[in-house]
C-alpha positions in Angstrom: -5.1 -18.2 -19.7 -2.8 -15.5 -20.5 -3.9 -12.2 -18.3 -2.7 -8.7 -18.9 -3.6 -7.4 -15.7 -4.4 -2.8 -15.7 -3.5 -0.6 -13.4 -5.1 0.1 -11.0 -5.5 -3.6 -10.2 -1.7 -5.1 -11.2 0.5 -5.3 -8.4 -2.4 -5.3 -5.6 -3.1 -8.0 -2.9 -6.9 -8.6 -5.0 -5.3 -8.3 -8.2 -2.6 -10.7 -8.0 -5.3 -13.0 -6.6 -7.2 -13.1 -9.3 -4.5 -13.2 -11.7 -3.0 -15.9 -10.8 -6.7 -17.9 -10.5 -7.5 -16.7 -14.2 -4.2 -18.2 -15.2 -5.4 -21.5 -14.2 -8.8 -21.5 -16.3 -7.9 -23.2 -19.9 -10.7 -22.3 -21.3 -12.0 -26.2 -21.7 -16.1 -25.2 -20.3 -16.7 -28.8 -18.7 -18.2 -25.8 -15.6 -20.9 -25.0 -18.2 -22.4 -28.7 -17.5 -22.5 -28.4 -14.0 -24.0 -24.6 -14.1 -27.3 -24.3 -12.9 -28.1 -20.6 -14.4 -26.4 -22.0 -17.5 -28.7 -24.7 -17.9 -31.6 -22.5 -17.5 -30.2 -19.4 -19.9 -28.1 -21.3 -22.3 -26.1 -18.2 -22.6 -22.6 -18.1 -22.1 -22.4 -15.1 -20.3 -24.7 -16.8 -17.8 -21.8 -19.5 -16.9 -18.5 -19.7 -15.3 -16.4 -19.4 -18.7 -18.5 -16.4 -20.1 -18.6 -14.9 -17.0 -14.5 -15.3 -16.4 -14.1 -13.8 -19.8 -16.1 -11.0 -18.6 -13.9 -10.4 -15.1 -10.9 -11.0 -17.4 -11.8 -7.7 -19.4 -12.7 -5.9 -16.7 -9.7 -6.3 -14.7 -7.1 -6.0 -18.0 -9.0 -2.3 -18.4 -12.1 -2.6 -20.2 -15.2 -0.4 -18.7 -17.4 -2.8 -17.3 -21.4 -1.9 -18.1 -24.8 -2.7 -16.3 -24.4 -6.0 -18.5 -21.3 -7.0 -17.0 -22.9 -6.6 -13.7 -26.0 -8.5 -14.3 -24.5 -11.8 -15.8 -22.1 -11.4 -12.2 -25.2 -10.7 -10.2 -27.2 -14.0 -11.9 -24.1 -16.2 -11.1 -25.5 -18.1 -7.6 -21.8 -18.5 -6.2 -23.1 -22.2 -5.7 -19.4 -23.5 -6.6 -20.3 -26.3 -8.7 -18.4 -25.2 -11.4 -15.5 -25.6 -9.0 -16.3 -29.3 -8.3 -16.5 -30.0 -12.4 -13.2 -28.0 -13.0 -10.2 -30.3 -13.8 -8.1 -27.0 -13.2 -8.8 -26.5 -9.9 -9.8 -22.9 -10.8 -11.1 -20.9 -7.6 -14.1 -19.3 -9.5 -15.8 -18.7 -6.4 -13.3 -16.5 -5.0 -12.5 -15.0 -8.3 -16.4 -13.8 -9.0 -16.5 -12.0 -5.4 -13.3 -10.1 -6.5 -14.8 -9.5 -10.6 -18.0 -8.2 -8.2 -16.7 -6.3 -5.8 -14.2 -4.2 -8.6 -17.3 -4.1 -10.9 -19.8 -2.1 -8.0 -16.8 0.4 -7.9 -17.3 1.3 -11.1 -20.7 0.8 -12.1 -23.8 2.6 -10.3 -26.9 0.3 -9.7 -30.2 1.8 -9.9 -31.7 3.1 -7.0 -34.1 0.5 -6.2 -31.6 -2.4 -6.4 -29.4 -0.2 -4.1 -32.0 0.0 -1.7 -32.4 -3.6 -2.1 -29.2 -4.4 -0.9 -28.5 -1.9 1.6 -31.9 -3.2 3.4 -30.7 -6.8 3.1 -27.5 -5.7 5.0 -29.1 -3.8 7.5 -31.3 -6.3 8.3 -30.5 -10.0 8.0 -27.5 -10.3 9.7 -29.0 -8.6 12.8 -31.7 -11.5 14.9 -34.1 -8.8 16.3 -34.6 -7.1 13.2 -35.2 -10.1 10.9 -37.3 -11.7 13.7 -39.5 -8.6 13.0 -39.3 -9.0 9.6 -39.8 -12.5 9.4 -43.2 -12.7 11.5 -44.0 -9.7 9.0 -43.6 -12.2 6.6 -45.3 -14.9 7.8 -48.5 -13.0 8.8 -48.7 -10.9 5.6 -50.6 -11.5 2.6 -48.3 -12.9 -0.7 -49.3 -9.2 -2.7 -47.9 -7.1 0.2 -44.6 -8.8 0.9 -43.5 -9.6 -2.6 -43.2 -13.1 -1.9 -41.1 -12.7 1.4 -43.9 -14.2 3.3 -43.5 -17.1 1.6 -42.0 -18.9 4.7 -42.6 -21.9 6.7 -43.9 -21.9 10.0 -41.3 -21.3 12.9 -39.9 -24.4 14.6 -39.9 -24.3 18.0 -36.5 -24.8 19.8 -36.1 -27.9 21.6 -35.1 -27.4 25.5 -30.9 -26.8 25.2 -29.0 -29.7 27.6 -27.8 -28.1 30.6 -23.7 -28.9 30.8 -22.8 -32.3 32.9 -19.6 -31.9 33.2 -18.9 -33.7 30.1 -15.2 -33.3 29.4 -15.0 -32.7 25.9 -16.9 -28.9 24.8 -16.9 -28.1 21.5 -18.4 -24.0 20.2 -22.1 -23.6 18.5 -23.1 -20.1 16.3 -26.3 -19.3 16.7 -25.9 -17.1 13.7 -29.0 -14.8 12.3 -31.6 -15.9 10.2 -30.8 -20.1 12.0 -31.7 -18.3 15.1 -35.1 -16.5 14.5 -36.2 -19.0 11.6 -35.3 -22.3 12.9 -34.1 -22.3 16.7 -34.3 -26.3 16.6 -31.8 -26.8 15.0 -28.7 -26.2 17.2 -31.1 -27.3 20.5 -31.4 -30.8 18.2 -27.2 -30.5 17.8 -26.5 -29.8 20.8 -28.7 -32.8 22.5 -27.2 -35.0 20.1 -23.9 -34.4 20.8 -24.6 -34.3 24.6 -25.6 -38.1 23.9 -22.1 -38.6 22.6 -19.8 -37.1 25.5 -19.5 -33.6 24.0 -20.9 -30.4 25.3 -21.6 -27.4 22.8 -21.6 -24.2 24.3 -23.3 -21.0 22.8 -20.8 -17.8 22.6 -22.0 -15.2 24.0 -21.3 -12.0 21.1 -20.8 -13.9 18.3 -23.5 -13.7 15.4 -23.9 -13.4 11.7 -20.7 -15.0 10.0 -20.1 -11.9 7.7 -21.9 -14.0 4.8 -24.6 -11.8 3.5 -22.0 -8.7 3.6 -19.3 -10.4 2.1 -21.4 -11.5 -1.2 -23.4 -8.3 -1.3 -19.8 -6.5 -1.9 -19.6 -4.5 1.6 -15.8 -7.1 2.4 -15.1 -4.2 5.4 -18.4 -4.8 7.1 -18.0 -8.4 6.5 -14.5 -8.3 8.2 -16.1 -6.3 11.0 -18.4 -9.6 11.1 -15.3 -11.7 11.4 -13.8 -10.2 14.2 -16.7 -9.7 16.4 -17.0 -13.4 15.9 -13.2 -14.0 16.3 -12.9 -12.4 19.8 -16.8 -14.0 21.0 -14.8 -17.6 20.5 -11.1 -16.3 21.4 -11.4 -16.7 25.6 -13.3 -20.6 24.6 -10.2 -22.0 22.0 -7.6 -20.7 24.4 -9.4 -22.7 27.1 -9.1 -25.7 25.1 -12.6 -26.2 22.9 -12.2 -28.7 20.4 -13.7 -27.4 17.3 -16.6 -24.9 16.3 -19.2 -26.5 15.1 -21.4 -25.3 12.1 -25.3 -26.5 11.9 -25.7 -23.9 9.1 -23.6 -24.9 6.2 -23.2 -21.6 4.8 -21.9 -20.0 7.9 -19.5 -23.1 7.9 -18.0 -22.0 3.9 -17.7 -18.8 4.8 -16.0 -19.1 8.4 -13.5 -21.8 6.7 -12.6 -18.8 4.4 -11.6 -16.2 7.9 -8.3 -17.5 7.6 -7.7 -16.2 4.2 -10.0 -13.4 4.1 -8.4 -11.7 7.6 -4.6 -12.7 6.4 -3.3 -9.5 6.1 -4.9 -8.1 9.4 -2.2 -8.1 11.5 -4.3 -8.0 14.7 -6.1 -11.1 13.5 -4.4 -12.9 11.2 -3.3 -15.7 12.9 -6.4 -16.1 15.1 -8.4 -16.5 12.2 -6.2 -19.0 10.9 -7.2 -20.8 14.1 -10.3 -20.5 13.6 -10.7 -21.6 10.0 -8.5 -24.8 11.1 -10.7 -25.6 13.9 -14.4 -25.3 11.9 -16.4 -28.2 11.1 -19.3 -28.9 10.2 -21.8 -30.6 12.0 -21.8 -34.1 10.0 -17.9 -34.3 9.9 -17.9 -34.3 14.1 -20.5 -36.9 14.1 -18.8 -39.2 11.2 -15.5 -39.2 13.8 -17.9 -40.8 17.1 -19.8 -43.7 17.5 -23.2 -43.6 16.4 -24.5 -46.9 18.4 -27.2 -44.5 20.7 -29.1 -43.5 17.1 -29.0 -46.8 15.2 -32.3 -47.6 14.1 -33.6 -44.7 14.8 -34.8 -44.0 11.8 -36.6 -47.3 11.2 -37.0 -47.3 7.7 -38.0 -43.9 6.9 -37.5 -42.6 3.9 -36.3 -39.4 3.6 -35.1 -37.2 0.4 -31.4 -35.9 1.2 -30.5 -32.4 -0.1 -27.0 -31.6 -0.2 -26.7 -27.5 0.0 -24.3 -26.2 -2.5 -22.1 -24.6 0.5 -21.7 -28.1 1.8 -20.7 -30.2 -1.1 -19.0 -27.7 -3.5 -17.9 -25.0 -1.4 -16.8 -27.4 2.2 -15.8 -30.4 -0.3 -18.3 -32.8 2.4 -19.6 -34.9 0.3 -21.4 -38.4 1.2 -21.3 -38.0 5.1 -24.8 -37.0 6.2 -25.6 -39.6 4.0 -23.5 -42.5 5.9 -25.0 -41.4 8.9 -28.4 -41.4 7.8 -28.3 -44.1 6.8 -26.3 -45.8 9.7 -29.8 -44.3 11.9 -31.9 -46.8 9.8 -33.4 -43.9 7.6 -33.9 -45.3 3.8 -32.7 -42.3 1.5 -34.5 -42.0 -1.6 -32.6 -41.1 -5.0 -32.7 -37.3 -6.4 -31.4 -36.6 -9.4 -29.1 -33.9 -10.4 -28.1 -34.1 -6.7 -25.2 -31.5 -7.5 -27.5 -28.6 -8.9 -28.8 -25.6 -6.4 -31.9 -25.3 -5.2 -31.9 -21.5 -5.7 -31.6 -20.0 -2.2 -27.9 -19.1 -2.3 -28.5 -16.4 0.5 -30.1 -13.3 -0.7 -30.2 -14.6 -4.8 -34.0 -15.8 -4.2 -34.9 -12.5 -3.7 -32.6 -10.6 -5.5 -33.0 -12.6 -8.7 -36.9 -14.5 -8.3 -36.9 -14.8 -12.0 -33.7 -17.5 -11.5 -34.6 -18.6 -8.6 -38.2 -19.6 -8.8 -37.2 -22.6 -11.5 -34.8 -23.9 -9.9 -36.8 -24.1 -6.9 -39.2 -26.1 -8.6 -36.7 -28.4 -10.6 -34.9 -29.2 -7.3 -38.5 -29.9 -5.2 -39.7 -32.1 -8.3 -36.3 -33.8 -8.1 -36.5 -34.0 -4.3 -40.1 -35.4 -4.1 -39.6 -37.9 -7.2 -38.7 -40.7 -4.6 -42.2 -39.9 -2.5 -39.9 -39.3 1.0 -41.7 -38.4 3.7 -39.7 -35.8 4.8 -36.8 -33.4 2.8 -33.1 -33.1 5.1 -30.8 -30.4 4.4 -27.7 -29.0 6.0 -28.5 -25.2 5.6 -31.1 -22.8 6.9 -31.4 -21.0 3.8 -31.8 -23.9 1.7 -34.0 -25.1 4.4 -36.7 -22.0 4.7 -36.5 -22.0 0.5 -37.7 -25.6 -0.4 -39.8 -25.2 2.6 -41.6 -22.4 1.2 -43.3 -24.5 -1.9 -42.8 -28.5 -0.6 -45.5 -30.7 -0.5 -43.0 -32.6 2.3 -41.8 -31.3 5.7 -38.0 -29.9 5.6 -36.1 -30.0 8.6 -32.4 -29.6 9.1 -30.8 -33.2 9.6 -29.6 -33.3 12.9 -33.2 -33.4 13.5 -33.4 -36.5 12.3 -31.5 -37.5 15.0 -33.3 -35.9 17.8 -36.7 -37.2 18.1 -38.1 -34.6 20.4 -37.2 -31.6 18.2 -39.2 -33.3 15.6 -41.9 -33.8 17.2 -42.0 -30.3 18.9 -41.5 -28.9 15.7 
């Protein structure tokens, strides 16, 4: 694609970014098959290729409108577009640039405003979703505007206490993970106590800068980062082996600290560290033998969801799946496996009208094969499906970790 980039964006850190990403988009649309707001719109505005168009014009000089912003705002960030492109065009990163130039020059309406600024102020920060979320949970459907719409808190399964085990590897506890399902890194780290390996909470670190980053606030993101940076800092230097990420969307968004903190010159190269030292949960376990959970499962069957930020935005694709199966669980098939269940972070409340159908198309897709219970890799995908399933949804490593499920 040839780009023309204006001023002010030519010759800037951002703008050189996406320049050189648009350059690699030739135009072919094989993203529009894989696009789950396409395939709901059929508008090409409301795909990757309309959508890059739109960035295109914006950052060559054209005044971006309330319509630009809109078909940016409907785009889920899901990143399957990036998975179907034979170009190898970063459209994920590209549409958080397009976004963040966009909400510099176009004023949202007050309420969406407040919307966001709420959202921010809130989410990342445990004690004040806690409050909102048993708010939500206790509230009728009319009052909450569908935020009550929540599963029932799973109780947290007692955390091992350390035996010495040799090996330690770093757990975040994260924000909504923490209030919504506490389980789930209890269930990891139990699990991974089984296998030789200690995981140790950090003390100070929290919300992975997720929620600010896509809502365009990047410097309250970065602020995010760090915090997080310097809560693992004193545990890498004293020799942890990885940092471990239950919540696959903290896990695409921490890989990206590396990149996103580059030019900080204070912490540029420990969050190049970090990035190269994240993992998710499944790709520790694929590495170990899995001997103490075979036939665990006996039989089950069980409905796999892949989250979005795992397969398309981590590129881990098939490796819950082996070790699923390797615990004797029998995975049923879903179709249109690569499609997004329409959490994406704040989108299912930001944009219900999306969100609601493909909530339904990935829960009639997920419950096709009758499973007796839905897995996922990610609390917001978890607390979404959760919200309207006919079948229990835990997170995976539950699976796994017998007393979590049945405390839960």
């Amino acid at each position: 694609m040839q780009t023309n980039i204006a001023a002010p964006f030519s010759s800037t850190v951002e703008g050189d970014e996406a320049e050189a990403i648009l350059r690699a988009c030739v135009h072919c649309g094989f993203c529009t098959a894989t696009c789950p707001t396409y395939q709901l719109v059929g508008d090409e505005l409301d795909g990757p290729r309309g959508r890059i168009y739109l960035m295109k014009m914006v950052l060559e000089g054209e005044t971006p409108g309330r319509s630009t912003q809109l078909h940016l705002d409907r785009c889920l960030t899901c990143r399957a577009c990036e998975t179907t492109c034979p170009s190898g065009v970063r459209y994920g990163r590209l549409v958080d640039i397009g976004r963040g130039v966009v909400d510099t020059r176009v004023r949202r309406p007050l309420g969406e405003r407040i919307m966001r600024r709420v959202l921010r102020a809130i989410v990342p920060y445990p004690k004040r979703f806690g409050l909102l979320y048993r708010l939500g949970r206790i509230a009728p459907q009319r009052w909450s505007g569908g935020m009550c719409r929540t599963p029932r808190r799973l109780q947290a399964a007692s955390w091992p206490a350390s035996r010495g085990l040799e090996r330690k590897m770093l757990a975040l506890d994260g924000c909504v993970q923490s209030v919504a399902a506490p389980a789930t890194n209890a269930a990891a780290a139990r699990v991974l106590a089984k296998l030789g390996i200690e995981l140790a909470r950090t003390e100070g670190a929290g919300c992975c800068g997720a929620i600010s980053h896509h809502l365009t606030a990047p410097e309250e993101a970065k602020t995010f980062m760090r915090r997080n940076i310097d809560a693992w800092w004193p545990h890498i230097e004293a020799g942890a082996e990885a940092l471990v990420m239950t919540a696959s969307g903290c896990g695409a968004m921490v890989r990206e600290y590396g990149h996103l903190l580059r030019d900080d010159p204070g912490y540029a190269a420990k969050a190049a560290k970090v990035s190269e030292l994240t993992r998710d949960l499944s790709e520790v376990l694929a590495g170990e033998n899995l001997q103490p959970f075979a036939g665990i499962g006996r039989g089950r069957r069980s409905a796999w969801h892949s989250p979005c930020t795992l397969q398309h935005g981590q590129k881990v694709v098939g490796v819950v799946e082996q070790i699923l199966r390797t615990a004797g669980f029998e995975l049923a098939p879903v179709r249109d496996s690569h499609l997004c269940c329409g959490s994406a972070g704040t989108y299912s409340l930001l944009q219900k009208k999306l969100s609601e159908p493909l909530l339904r198309n990935k829960l009639d897709a997920l419950q096709e094969g009758r499973p007796a219970i839905i897995a996922t890799a990610n609390i917001g995908c978890q607390l979404h499906l959760g919200s309207a399933s006919a079948v229990p949804v835990h997170h995976w490593i539950e699976l796994l970790d017998e007393p979590s499920l049945a405390d839960s």
